[in-house]
VOGU-3710 file (C-alpha; in Angstrom, 3 decimals, decimal comma):
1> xxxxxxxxxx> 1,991/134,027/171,923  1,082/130,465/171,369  -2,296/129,805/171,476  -3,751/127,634/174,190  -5,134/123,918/172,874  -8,478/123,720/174,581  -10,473/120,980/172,404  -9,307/117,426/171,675  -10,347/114,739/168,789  -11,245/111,514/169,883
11> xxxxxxxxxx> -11,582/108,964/166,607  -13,794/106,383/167,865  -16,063/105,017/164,741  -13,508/101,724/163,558  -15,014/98,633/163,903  -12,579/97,438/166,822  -12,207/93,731/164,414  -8,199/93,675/166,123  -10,751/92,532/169,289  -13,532/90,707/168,142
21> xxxxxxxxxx> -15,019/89,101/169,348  -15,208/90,872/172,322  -15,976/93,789/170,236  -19,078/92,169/168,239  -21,634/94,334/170,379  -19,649/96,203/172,257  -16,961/99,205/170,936  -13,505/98,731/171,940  -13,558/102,140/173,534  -15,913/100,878/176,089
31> xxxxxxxxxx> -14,044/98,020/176,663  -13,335/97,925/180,625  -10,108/98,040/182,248  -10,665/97,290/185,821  -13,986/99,452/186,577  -14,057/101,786/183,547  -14,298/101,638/180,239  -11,252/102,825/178,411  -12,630/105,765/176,630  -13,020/107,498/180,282
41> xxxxxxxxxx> -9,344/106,950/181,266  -8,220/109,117/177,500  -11,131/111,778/178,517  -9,829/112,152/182,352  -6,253/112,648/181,166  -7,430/114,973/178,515  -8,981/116,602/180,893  -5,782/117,131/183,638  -3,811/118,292/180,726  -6,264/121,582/180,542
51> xxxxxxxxxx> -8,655/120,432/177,979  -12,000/121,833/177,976  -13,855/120,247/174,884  -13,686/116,573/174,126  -15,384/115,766/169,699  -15,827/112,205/169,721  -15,930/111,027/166,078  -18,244/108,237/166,086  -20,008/105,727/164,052  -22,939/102,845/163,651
61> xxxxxxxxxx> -23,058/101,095/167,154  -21,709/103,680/168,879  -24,058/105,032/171,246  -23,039/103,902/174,322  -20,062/106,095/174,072  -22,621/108,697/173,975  -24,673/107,386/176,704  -21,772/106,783/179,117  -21,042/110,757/179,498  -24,188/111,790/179,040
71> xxxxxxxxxx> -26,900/112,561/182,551  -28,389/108,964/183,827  -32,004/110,244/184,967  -32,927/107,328/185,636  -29,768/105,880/187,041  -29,303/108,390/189,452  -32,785/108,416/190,925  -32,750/105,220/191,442  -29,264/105,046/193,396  -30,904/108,324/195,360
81> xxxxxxxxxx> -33,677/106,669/196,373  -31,873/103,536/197,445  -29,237/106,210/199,469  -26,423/104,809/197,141  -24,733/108,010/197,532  -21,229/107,242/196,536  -22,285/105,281/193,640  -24,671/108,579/192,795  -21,342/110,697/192,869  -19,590/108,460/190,550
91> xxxxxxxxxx> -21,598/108,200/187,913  -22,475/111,939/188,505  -18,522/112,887/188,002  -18,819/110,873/184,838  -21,298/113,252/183,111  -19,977/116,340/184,643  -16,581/115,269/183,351  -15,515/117,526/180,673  -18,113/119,076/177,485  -18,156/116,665/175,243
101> xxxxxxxxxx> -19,731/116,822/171,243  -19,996/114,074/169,092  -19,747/114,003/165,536  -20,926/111,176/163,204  -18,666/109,118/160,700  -21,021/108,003/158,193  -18,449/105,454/156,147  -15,472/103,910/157,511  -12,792/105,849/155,295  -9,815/106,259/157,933
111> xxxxxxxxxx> -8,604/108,324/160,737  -7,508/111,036/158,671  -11,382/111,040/157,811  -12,398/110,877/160,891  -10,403/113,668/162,101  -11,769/116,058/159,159  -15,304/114,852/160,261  -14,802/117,046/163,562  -13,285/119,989/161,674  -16,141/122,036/162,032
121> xxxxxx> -16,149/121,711/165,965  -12,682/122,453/166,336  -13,000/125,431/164,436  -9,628/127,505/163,985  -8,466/126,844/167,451  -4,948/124,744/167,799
//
């Protein structure tokens, strides 16, 4: 029996130069593409093809990729409080999403780098 791919790699540390200079301070992957950023459209297909686990290789700059699918505390009290309740289920559906684990790429060496970087999370699955 074949087994089942559950996890997915997700190279995200280059330095996006192919789209500077929109990508000076902000990484290609969060570029937006109508109302959200890239990176989200890869993780919801991902995710209706029956993955479970997204690794997001990463590097310097990075964090909003981080912050994007992580709980907004803050964020969502507010839009509570003002009874934004459909914006409050977006951004909710965004963190609840899919598990996601990030892995840092210390030195810009390449995707086949990158990849290795998130050996350890992918473990000896397919």
């Amino acid at each position: 029996m074949i087994p089942k791919v559950r996890k997915a790699v997700f190279p995200a540390a280059g330095l996006g130069t192919r789209f500077l200079p929109a990508t000076k301070a902000q990484p290609k992957e969060m570029l937006p593409l109508v109302d959200k950023p890239l990176i989200q459209y890869a993780v919801e297909e991902a995710k209706h093809s029956g993955i479970q686990n997204i690794i997001i290789v990463t590097g310097r700059n990075k964090s909003s990729i981080e912050d994007h699918f992580d709980v907004s505390y803050e964020l969502e009290h507010e839009l509570r409080k003002k009874d934004k309740t459909e914006l409050l289920k977006i951004v909710q559906e965004i963190s609840d999403l899919i598990d996601v684990a990030y892995v840092r790429q210390k030195e810009a060496l390449g995707l086949g780098h990158a990849v290795l970087r998130a050996r350890e999370l992918v473990g000896p699955e397919p």
